[in-house]
C-alpha positions in Angstrom: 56.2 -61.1 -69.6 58.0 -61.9 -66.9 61.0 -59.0 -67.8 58.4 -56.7 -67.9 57.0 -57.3 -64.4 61.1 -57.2 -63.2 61.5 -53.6 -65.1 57.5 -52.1 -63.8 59.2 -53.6 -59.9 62.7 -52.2 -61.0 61.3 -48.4 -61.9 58.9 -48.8 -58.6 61.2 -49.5 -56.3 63.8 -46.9 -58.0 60.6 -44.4 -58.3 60.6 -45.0 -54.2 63.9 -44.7 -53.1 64.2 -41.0 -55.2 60.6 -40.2 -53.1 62.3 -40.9 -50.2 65.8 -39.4 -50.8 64.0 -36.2 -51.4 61.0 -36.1 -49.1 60.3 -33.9 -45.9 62.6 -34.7 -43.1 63.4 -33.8 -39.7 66.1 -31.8 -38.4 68.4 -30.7 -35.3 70.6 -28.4 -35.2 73.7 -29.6 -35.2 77.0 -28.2 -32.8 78.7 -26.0 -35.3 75.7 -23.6 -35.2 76.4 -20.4 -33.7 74.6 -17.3 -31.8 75.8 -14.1 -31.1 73.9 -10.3 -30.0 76.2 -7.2 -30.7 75.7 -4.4 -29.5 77.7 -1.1 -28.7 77.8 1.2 -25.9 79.4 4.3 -25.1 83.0 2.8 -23.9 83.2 -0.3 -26.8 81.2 -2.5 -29.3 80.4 -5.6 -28.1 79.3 -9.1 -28.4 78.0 -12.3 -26.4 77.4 -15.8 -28.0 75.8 -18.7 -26.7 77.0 -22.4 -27.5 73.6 -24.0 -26.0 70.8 -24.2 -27.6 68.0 -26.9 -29.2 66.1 -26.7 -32.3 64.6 -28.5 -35.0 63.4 -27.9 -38.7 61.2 -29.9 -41.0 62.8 -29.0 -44.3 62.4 -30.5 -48.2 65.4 -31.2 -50.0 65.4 -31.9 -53.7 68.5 -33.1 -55.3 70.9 -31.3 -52.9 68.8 -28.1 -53.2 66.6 -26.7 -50.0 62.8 -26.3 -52.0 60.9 -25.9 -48.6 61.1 -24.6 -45.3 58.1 -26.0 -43.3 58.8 -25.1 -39.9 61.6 -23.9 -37.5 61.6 -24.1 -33.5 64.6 -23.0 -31.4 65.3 -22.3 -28.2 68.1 -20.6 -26.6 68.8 -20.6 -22.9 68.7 -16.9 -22.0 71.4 -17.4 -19.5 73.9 -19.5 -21.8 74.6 -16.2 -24.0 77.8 -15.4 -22.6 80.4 -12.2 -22.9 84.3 -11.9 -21.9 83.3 -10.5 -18.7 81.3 -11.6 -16.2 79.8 -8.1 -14.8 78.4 -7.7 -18.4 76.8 -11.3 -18.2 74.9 -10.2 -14.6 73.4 -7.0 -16.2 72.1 -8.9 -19.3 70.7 -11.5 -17.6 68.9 -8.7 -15.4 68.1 -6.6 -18.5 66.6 -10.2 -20.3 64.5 -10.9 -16.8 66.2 -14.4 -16.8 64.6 -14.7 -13.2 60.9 -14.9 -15.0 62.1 -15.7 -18.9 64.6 -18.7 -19.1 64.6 -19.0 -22.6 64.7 -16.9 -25.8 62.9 -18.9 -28.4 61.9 -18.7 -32.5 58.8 -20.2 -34.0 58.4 -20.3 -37.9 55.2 -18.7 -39.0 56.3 -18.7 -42.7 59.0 -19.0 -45.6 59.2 -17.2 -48.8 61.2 -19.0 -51.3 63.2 -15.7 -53.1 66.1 -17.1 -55.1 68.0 -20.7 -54.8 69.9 -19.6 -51.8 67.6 -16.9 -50.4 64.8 -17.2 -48.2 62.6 -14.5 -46.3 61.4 -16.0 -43.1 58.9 -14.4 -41.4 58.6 -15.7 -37.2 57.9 -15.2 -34.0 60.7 -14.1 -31.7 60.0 -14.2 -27.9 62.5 -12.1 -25.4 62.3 -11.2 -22.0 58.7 -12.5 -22.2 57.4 -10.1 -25.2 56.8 -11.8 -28.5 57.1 -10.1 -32.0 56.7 -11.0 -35.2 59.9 -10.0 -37.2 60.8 -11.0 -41.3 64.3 -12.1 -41.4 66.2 -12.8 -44.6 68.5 -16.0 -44.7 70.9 -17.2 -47.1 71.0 -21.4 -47.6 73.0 -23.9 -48.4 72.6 -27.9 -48.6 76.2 -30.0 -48.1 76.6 -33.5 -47.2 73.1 -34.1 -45.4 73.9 -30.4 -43.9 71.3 -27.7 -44.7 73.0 -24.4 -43.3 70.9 -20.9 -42.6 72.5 -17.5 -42.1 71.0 -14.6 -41.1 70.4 -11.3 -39.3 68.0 -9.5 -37.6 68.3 -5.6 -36.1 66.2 -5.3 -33.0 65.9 -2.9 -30.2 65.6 -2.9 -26.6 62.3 -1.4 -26.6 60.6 -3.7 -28.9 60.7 -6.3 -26.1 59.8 -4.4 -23.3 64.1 -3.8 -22.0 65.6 -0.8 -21.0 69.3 -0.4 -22.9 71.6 -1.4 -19.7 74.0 1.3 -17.9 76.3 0.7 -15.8 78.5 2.1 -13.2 76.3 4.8 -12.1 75.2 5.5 -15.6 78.4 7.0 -17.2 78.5 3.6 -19.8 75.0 3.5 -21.6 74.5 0.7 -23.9 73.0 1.8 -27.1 69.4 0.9 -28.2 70.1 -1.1 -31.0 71.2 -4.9 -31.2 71.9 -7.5 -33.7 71.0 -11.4 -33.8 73.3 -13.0 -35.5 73.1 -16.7 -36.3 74.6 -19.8 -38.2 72.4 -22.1 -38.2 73.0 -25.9 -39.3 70.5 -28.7 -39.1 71.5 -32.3 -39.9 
């Protein structure tokens, strides 16, 4: 009897630590994630990416394999997205009303699970002050404690209250469409 009270302890504990290994958990993101907004205009493309930002994720892994997405928060300093030149930068900032809006931010309202490494995320988005609800699609990974998130997501000016920038005197419009473009990886 008392081998079979070592095995039921053996299995419980083992039952536990499996429970545990793939439980819930809390995430950051992590300093190889990446932001970027492209954008063209009527003199060249363009992009401007930010290295600051905060963010965390309560995710579910199961044996190396992301199986829920519970929420998502990030925020992005409006004024650490950054271009080659710093007259673009000042004509941003003023078209993302930095003086009013510090940050750019993303709230997780829900996650549809469509393949292994597919998700549909549908969130909040808040720029320049106006919020909209946007779906984005995100493809996944899970490596060494690492869960990664790519995605995409075509806005326009308009949508958040921004008029497309010009600049000197109005002979270089910036066109109304833009991309978020992100890497994310939570740890």
């Amino acid at each position: 009897m008392n081998s079979k009270i070592k095995t039921i302890i053996t299995s419980m504990v083992l039952f536990t630590m499996t429970l545990s290994v793939n439980a819930q958990k809390n995430y950051t993101l992590d300093a190889k994630t990446n932001f970027s907004v492209l954008g063209t205009s009527t003199l060249h493309d363009w992009e401007m990416k930010s290295p600051s930002r905060t963010g965390t994720a309560n995710l579910t892994i199961v044996d190396s394999k992301l199986t829920d997405i519970n929420s998502i928060d990030i925020t992005l300093p409006a004024e650490s997205i950054k271009s080659e030149k710093k007259s673009m930068d000042k004509v941003a900032y003023q078209t993302l009303k930095t003086d009013k809006f510090k940050n750019i931010k993303y709230i997780l309202k829900s996650a549809e699970k469509v393949n292994e490494t597919t998700w549909n995320l549908t969130g909040t988005y808040t720029i320049a002050g106006v919020s909209k609800v946007l779906k984005t699609q995100v493809k996944t990974s899970v490596s060494n404690g690492v869960v990664n998130l790519q995605g995409s997501n075509k806005i326009k000016f308009t949508e958040f209250g921004m008029k497309s920038p010009t600049a000197l005197l109005g002979t270089i419009k910036t066109g109304e469409d833009l991309t978020i473009k992100f890497n994310l990886n939570f740890n």
